[in-house]
matplotlib code that plots the C-alpha trace (Angstrom):
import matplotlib.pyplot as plt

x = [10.4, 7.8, 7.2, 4.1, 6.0, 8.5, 5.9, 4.3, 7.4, 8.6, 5.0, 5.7, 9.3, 7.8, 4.8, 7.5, 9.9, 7.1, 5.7, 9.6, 9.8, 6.9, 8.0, 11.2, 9.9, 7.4, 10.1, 12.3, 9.2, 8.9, 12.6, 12.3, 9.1, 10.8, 14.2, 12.5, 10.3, 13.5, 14.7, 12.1, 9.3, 6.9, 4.2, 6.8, 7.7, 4.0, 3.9, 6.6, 5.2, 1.8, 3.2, 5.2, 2.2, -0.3, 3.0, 2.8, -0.8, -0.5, 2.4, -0.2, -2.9, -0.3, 1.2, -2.4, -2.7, 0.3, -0.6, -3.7, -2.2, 0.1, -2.8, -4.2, -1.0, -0.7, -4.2, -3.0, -2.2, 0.0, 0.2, -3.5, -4.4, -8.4, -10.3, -12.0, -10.2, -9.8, -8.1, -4.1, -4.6, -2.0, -4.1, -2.5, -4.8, -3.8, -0.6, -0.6, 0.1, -2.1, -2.0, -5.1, -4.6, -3.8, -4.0, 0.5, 2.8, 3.6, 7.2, 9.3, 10.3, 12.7, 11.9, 7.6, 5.8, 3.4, 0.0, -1.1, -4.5, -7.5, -10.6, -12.2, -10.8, -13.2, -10.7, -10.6, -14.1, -14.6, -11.7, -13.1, -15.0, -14.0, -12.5, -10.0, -11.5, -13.6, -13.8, -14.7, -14.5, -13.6, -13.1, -13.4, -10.7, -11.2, -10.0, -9.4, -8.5, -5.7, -4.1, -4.8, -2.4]
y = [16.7, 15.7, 12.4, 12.3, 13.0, 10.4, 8.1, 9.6, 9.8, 6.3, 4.7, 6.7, 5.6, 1.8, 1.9, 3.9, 1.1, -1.6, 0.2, -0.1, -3.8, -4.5, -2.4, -4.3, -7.4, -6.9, -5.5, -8.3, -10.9, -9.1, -9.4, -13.0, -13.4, -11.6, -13.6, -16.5, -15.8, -15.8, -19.2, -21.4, -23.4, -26.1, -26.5, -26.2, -22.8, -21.7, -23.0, -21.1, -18.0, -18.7, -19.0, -15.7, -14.2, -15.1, -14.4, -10.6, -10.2, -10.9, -8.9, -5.7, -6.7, -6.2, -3.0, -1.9, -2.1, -0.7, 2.4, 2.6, 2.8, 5.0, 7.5, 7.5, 8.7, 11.2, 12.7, 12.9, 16.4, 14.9, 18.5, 18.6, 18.5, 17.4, 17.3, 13.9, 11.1, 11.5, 10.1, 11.0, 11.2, 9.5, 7.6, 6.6, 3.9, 1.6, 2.5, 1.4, 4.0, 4.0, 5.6, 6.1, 5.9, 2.8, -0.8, -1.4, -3.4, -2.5, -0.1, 0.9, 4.8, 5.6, 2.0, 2.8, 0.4, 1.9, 0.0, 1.6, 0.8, 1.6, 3.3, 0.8, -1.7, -2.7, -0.5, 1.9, 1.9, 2.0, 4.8, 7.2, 10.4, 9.9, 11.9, 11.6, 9.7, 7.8, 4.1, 1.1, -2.6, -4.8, -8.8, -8.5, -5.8, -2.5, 0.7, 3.7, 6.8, 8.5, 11.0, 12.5, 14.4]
z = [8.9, 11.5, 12.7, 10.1, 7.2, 7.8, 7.7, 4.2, 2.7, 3.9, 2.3, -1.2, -1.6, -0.4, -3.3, -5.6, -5.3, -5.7, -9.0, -10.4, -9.6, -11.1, -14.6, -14.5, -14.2, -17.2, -18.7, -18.8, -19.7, -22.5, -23.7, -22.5, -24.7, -27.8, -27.4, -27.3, -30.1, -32.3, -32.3, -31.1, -33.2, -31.9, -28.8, -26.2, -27.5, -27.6, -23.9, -22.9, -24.3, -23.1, -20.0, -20.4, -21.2, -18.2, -16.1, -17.5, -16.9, -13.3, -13.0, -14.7, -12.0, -9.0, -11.2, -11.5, -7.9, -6.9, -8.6, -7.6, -4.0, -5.2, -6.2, -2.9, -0.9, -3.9, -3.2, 0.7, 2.3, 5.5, 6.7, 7.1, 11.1, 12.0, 15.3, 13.5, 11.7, 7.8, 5.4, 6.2, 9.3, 12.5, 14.5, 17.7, 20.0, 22.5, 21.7, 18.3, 15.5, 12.1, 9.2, 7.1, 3.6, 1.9, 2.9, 3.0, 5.4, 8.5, 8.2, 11.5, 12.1, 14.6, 16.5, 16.2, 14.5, 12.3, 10.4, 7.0, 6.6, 4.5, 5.6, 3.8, 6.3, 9.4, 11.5, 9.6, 8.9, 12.3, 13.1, 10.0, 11.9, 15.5, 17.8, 20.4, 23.5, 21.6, 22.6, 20.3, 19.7, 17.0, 17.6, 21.3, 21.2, 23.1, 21.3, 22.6, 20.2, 22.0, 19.7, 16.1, 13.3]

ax = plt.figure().add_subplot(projection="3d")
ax.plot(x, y, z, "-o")
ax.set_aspect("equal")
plt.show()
């Protein structure tokens, strides 16, 4: 498994494990909801349910999300290798490592810190197209592209 691969595999397994949190956690609001919905009467139980309820639509926003996230590093082909910087592909510059795809936390492979971020992003926006060598700068940062995969 190459170095780039780790990385993909270690972003799917993060989003994966986010997307079963989340299900779990509607999961058991829903339990909570119906449980409660059995032997309770008055406006503190239609609090608590209210309550249950906003609870579960946040939790289907940050599901939503997830997923959506998800999608992207689905649609990625990490074994594809450009001259210029798409989507998927291992930026290294200034000695920092990041992976275009999806905007995710930061995760450590074999002691390398490695940045997930978006092309959307102003980095990424900025990264998107280039080629090795080439030199920008973002909040009086210098950048300079030093390696693609």
């Amino acid at each position: 498994m190459t170095f780039k691969q780790k990385i993909h595999a270690n972003y799917q397994q993060l989003v994966q494990d986010r997307i079963d949190v989340f299900k779990d956690m509607i999961v058991a609001l829903t339990e909570d909801s119906k449980n409660d919905a059995k032997g309770s009467a008055g406006d503190k139980h239609e609090t608590a349910l209210s309550m249950m309820h906003i609870e579960q639509e946040k939790l289907n926003v940050k599901l939503k999300e997830v997923l959506a996230q998800k999608a992207i590093l689905d649609k990625i082909d990490y074994t594809a290798i450009a001259k210029t910087i798409i989507v998927g592909s291992l930026v290294k510059a200034n000695g920092i490592y990041l992976y275009l795809s999806a905007a995710l936390p930061k995760i450590n492979i074999v002691g390398i810190n490695i940045i997930a971020l978006s092309p959307q992003s102003p980095l990424g926006n900025k990264l998107m197209g280039n080629e090795v060598g080439f030199t920008f700068e973002i909040n009086g940062t210098r950048y300079l592209i030093e390696n693609i995969e």
